[in-house]
C-alpha positions as CSV (number, residue, x, y, z in Angstrom):
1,X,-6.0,8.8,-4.9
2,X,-7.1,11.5,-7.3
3,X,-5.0,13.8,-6.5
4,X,-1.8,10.9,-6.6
5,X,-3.0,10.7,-10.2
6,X,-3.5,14.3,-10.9
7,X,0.1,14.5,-10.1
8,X,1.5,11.8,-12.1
9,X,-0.9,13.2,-15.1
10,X,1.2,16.3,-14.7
11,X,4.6,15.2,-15.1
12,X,4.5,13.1,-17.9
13,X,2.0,10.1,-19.6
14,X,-1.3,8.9,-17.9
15,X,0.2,6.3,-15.1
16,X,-0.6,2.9,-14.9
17,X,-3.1,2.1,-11.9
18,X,-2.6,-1.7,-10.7
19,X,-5.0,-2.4,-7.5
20,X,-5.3,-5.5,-5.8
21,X,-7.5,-6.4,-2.5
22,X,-6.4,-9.3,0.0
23,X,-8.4,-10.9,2.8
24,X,-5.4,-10.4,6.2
25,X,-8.1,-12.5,8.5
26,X,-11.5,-13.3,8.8
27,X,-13.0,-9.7,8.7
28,X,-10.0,-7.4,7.6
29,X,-9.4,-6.7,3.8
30,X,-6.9,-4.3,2.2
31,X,-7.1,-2.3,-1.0
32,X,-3.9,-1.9,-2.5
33,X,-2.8,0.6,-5.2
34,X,0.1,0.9,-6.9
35,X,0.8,3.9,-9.5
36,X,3.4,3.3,-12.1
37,X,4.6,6.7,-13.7
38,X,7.9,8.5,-14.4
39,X,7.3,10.4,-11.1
40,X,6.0,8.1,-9.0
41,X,8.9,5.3,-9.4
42,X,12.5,5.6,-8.7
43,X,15.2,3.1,-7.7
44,X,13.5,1.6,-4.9
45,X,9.7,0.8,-7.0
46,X,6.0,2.6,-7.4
47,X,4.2,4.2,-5.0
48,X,2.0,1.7,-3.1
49,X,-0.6,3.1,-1.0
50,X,-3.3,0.1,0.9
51,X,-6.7,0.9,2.5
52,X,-8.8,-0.6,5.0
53,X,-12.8,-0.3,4.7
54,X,-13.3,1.2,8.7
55,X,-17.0,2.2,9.2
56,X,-17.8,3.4,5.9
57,X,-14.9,5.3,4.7
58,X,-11.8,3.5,3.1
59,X,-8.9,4.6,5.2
60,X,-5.2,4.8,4.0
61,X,-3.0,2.3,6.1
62,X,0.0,1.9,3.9
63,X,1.8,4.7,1.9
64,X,5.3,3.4,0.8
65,X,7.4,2.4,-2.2
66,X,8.4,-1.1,-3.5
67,X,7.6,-3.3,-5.7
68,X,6.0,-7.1,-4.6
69,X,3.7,-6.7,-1.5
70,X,3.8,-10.4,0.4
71,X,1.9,-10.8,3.4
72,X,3.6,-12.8,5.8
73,X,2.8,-15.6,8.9
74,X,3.9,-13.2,11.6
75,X,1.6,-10.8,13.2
76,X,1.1,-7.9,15.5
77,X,-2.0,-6.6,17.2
78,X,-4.0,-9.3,15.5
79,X,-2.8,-8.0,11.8
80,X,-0.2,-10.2,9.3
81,X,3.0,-8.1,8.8
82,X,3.8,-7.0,5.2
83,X,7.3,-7.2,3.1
84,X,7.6,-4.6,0.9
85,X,10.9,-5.3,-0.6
86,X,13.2,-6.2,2.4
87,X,11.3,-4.2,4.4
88,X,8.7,-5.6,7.7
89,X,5.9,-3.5,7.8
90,X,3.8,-4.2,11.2
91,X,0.3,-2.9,12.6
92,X,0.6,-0.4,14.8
93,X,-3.8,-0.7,15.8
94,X,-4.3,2.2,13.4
95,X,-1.9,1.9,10.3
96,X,1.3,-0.4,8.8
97,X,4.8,1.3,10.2
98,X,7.8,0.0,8.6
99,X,10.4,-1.2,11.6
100,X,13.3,0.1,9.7
């Protein structure tokens, strides 16, 4: 993320960092990061990035833009989808793909 932030330091005021963590099941939790700045925020929301603690290391899983990040009933490969806007974001076994 530091270099996310570098970026956003660049093109205008320090961003705003919101991070949030979420239990999906019974040993799966995601770290989610939003960064509000001028450049990281359009039309469509912020930046939102999520990462998954995998044998040691904190792996990016998600990397889109939106706003509200719900976690729904429905899953694939053992993993609760995620709406990010009006978009279904499913578990591929390595990362969230958006279905388009």
């Amino acid at each position: 993320m530091a270099r996310e932030i570098e970026h956003a330091k660049a093109s205008g005021p320090a961003p705003v960092v919101l991070v949030a963590m979420a239990r999906l099941n019974d040993q799966d939790e995601l770290l989610f990061v939003q960064l509000q700045s001028s450049s990281e925020c359009g039309s469509a929301g912020c930046s939102i990035m999520a990462f998954k603690y995998v044998d040691g290391d904190w792996v990016r899983t998600v990397d889109t833009v939106g706003g509200m990040v719900r976690i729904a009933t429905s899953r694939h490969r053992g993993m609760p989808d995620l709406i990010v806007n009006h978009s279904r974001l499913v578990w591929n076994g390595a990362r969230y793909v958006d279905l388009g």
